[in-house]
Kinemage of the C-alpha trace (Angstrom):
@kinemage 1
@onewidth
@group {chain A} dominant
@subgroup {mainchain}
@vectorlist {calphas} color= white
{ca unk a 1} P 183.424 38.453 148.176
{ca unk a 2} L 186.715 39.925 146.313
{ca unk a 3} L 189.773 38.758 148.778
{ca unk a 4} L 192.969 40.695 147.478
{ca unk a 5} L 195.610 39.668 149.511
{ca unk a 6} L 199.209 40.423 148.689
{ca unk a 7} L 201.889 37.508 148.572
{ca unk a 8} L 205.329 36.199 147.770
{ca unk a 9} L 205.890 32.428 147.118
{ca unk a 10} L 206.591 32.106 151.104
{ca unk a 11} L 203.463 33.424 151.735
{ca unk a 12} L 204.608 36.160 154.111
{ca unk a 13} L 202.263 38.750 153.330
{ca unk a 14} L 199.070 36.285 154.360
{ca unk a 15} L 200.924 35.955 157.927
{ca unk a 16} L 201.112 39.655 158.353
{ca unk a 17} L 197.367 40.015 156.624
{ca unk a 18} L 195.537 37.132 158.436
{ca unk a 19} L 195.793 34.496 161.110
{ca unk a 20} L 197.348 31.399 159.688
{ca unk a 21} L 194.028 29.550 160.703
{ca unk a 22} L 192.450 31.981 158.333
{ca unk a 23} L 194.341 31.227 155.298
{ca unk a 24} L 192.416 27.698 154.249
{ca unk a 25} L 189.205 29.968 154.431
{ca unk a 26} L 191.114 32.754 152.364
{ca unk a 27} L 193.044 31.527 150.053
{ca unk a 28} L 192.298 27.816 149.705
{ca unk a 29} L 195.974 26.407 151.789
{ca unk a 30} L 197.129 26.131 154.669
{ca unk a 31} L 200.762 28.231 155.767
{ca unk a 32} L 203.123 26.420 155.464
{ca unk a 33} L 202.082 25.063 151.809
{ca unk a 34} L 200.893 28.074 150.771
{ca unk a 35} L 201.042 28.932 147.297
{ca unk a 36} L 200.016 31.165 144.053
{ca unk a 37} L 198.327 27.644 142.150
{ca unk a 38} L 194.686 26.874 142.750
{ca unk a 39} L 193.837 30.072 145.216
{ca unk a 40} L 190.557 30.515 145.629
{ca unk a 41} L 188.326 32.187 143.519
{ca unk a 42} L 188.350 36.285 143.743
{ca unk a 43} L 192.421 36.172 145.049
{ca unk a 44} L 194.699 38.434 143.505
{ca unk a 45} L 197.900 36.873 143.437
{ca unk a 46} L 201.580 39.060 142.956
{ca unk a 47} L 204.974 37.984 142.749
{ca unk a 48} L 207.803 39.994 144.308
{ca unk a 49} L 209.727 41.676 142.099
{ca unk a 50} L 213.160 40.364 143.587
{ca unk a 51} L 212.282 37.026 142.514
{ca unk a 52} L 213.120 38.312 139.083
{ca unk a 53} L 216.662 37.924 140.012
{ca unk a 54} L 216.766 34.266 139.827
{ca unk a 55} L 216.406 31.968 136.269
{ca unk a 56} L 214.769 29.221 138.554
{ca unk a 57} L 212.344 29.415 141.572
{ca unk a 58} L 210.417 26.523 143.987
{ca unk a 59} L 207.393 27.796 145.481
{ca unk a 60} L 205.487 25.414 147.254
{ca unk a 61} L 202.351 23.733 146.314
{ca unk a 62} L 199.685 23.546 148.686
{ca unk a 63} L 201.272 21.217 151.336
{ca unk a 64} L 204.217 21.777 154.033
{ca unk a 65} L 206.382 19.253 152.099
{ca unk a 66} L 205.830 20.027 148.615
{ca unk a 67} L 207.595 22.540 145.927
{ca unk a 68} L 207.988 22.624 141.950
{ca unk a 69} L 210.611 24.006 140.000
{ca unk a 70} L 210.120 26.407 137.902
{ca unk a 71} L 211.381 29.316 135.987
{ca unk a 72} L 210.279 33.286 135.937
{ca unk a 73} L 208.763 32.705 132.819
{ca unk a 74} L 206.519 29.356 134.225
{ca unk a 75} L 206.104 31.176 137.442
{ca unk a 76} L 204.044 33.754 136.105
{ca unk a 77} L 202.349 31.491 133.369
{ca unk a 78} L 200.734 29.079 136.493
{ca unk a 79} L 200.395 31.339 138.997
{ca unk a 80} L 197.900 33.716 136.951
{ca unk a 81} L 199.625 36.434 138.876
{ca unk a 82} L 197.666 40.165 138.565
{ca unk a 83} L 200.912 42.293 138.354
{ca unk a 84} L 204.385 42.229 139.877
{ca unk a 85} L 205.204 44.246 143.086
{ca unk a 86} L 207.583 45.237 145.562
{ca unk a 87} L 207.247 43.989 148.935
{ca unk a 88} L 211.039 43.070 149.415
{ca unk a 89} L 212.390 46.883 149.487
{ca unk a 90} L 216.042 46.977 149.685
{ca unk a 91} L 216.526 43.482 148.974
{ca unk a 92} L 219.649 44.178 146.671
């Protein structure tokens, strides 16, 4: 089973797509530590394009009370993102 389910590095887009008690099953975390890194297999994952306005990011990384720092560049290198997007309309 192919789960494409579109998210930011906050997750957002799971909460609006699924029930958070859902998301383990989906995606392989929990909300609240959710993050593009070690999704489970068949999950698209895509960045927001207004991320792209910052040289450093810190999604988190799988738990409520852990991030990384990273920039754009490593961001998309990790996450094996499938494309950019834009879910943030009007951010600017």
């Amino acid at each position: 089973m192919e789960t494409d389910i579109r998210l930011d590095f906050l997750g957002r887009a799971l909460q609006k797509c699924s029930p958070p008690n859902e998301a383990v099953t989906l995606v392989g975390h929990a909300v609240g530590g959710f993050c593009p890194f070690a999704v489970n297999e068949g999950v698209a994952v895509y960045l927001d394009t207004s991320l792209k306005r910052f040289e450093i990011v810190f999604p988190a990384c799988g738990s409520s009370n852990s991030a990384i720092e990273l920039t754009i560049d490593e961001f998309e290198k990790y996450s094996g993102f499938t494309s950019w997007i834009d879910v943030c309309k009007e951010w600017d």
